[in-house]
C-alpha positions as CSV (number, residue, x, y, z in Angstrom):
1,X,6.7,29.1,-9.9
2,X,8.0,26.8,-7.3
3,X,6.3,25.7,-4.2
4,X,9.0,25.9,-1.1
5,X,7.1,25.9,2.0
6,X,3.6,24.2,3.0
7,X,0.6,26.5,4.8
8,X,1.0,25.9,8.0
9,X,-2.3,27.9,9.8
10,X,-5.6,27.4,8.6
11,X,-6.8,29.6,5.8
12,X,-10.3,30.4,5.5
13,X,-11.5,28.0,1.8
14,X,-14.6,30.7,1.5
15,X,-12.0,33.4,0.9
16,X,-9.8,31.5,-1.4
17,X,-12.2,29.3,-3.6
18,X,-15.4,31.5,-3.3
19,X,-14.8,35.0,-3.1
20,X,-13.3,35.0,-6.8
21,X,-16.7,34.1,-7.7
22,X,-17.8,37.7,-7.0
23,X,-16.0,39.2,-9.5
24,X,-14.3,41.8,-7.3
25,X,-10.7,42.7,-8.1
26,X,-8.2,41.8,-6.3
27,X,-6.5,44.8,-4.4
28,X,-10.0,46.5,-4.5
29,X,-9.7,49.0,-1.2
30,X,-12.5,47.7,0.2
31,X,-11.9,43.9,1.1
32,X,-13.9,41.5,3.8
33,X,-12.6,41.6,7.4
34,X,-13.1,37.9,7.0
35,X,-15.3,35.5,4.4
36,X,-17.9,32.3,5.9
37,X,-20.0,29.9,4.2
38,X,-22.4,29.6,7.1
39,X,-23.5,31.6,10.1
40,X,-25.1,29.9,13.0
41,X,-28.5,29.7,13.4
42,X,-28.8,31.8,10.0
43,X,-27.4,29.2,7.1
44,X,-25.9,26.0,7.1
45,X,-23.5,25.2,4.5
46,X,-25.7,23.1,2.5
47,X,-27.6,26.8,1.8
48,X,-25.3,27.6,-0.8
49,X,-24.1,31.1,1.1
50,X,-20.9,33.4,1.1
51,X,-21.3,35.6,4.5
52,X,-18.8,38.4,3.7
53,X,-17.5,40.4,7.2
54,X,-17.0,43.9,6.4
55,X,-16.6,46.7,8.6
56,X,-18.9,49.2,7.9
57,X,-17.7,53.1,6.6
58,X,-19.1,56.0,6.3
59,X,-16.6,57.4,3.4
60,X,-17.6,58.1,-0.4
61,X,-14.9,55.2,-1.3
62,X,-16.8,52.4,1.1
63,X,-20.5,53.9,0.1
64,X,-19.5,53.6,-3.9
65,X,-17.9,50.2,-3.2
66,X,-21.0,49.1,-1.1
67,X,-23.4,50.3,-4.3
68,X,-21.2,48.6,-6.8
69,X,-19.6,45.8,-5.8
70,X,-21.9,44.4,-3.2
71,X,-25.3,45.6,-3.2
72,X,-25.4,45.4,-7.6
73,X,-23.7,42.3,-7.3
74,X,-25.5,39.1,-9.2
75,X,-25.4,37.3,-6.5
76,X,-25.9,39.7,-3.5
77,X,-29.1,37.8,-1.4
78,X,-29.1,40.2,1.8
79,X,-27.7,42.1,3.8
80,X,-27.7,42.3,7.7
81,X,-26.2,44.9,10.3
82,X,-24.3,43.7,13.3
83,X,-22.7,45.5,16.7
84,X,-19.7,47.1,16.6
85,X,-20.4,48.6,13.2
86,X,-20.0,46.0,11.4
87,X,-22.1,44.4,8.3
88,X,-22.6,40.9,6.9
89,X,-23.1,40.7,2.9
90,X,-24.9,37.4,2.0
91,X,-24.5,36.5,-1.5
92,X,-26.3,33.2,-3.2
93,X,-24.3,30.7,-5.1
94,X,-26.8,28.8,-5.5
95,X,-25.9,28.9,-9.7
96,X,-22.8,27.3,-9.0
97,X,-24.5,24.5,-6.9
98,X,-22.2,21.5,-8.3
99,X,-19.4,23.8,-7.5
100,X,-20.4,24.2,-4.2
101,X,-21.1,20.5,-3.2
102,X,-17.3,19.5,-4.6
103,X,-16.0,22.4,-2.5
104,X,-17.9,21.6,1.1
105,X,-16.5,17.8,0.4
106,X,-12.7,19.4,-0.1
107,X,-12.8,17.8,-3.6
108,X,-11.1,21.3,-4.9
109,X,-9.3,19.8,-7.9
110,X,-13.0,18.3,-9.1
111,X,-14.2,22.1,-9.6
112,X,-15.4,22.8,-13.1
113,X,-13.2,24.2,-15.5
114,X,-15.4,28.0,-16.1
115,X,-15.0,27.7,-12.4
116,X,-11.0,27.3,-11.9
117,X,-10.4,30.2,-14.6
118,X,-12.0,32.7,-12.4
119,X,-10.4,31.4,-9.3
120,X,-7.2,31.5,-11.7
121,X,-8.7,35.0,-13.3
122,X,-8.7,36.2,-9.6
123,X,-5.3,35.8,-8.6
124,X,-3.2,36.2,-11.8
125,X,-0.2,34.8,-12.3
126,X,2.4,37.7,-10.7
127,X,0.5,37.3,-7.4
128,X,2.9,35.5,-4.5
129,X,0.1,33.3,-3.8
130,X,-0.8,31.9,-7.6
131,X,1.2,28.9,-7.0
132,X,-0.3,27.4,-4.3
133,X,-3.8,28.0,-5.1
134,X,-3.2,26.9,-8.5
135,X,-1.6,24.0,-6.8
136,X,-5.1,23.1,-5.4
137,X,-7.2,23.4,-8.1
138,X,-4.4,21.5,-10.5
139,X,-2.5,19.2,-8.3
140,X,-1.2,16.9,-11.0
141,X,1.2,19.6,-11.9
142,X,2.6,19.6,-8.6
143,X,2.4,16.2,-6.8
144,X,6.3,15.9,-6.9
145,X,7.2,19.5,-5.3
146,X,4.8,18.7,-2.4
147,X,6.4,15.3,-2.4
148,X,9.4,16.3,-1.7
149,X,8.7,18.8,0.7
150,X,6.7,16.7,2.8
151,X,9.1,13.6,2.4
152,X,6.4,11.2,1.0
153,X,5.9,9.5,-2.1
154,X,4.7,11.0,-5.2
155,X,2.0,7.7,-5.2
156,X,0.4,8.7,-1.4
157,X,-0.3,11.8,-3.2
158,X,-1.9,10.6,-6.0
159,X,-4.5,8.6,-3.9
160,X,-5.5,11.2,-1.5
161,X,-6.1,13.3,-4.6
162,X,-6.0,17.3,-2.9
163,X,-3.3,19.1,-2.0
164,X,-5.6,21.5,0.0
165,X,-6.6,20.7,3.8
166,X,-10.2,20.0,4.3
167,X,-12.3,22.4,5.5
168,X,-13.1,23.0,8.7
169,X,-16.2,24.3,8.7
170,X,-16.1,25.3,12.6
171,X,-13.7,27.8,11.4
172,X,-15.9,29.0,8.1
173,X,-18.7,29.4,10.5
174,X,-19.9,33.3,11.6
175,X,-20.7,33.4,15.0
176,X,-22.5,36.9,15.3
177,X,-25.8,38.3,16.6
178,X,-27.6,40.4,14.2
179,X,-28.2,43.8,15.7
180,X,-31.6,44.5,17.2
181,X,-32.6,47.7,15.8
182,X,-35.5,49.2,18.2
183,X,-38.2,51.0,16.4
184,X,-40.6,52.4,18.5
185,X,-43.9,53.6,17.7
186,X,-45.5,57.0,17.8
187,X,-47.4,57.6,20.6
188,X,-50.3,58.8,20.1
């Protein structure tokens, strides 16, 4: 599949390289409003957490997905309510620790190979966006199509290694307040 074009926006690198780990399918109903591997003042990204955005539901199809795919999950850690009806899953990935260090330095094509084939596992070939992310995690196979498009040499390529912008870890940080649930006592 050729490459054409280059991202031009920012894409969140939780979504695209950690996500997969959770072994949800693609096209599953229920997907994140928006994927973060820290929250201020909760985690840094040295924790090792995904912070998956969801908007919360009330409906058989988001309860089922909830007890399934989130809450069953191997590596669901907690779980914490925000305003505006909205929930934050927190899921460990702690097991894939030297994973996780070459992905908060960028170094996407140094992931381990068990690693890549889920990422690849994830996507599948027919999806419009295989290319490119296998583009990340395998850039030798495509350091003259990005040449070309971005009028460089093949070598410049080579040195600087990735294919994939750096993370910006402003942008993969939550910024939320976790709700303040008020229980009051009996009086007595």
């Amino acid at each position: 599949m050729a490459i054409e074009s280059l991202f031009k926006e920012y894409f969140q690198k939780s979504r695209v390289f950690m996500y997969p780990m959770l072994e949800i399918k693609r096209g599953a109903s229920v997907t994140p409003i928006e994927t973060y591997m820290a929250w201020d003042g909760q985690y840094s990204p040295k924790d090792m957490k995904l912070m998956c955005l969801y908007q919360l539901r009330d409906d058989l199809e988001f309860r089922n997905f909830e007890k399934d795919k989130l809450l069953k999950n191997k590596l669901f850690f907690d779980f914490k309510q925000l305003d505006n009806n909205k929930g934050v899953y927190v899921f460990d990935f702690s097991e894939y620790k030297k994973d996780w260090d070459k992905l908060i330095l960028s170094k996407y094509s140094q992931l381990t190979f068990p690693y890549k084939k889920k990422i690849e596992n994830f996507y599948g070939r027919r999806d419009s966006n295989f290319a490119y992310v296998e583009s990340f995690i395998y850039p030798e196979k495509y350091y003259s199509m990005y040449a070309e498009i971005m009028h460089v040499s093949e070598e410049l390529l080579r040195e600087v290694g990735e294919l994939c912008s750096k993370i910006d870890f402003e942008k993969e940080t939550l910024t939320a307040d976790v709700k303040d649930l008020h229980i009051n006592p009996k009086s007595t």
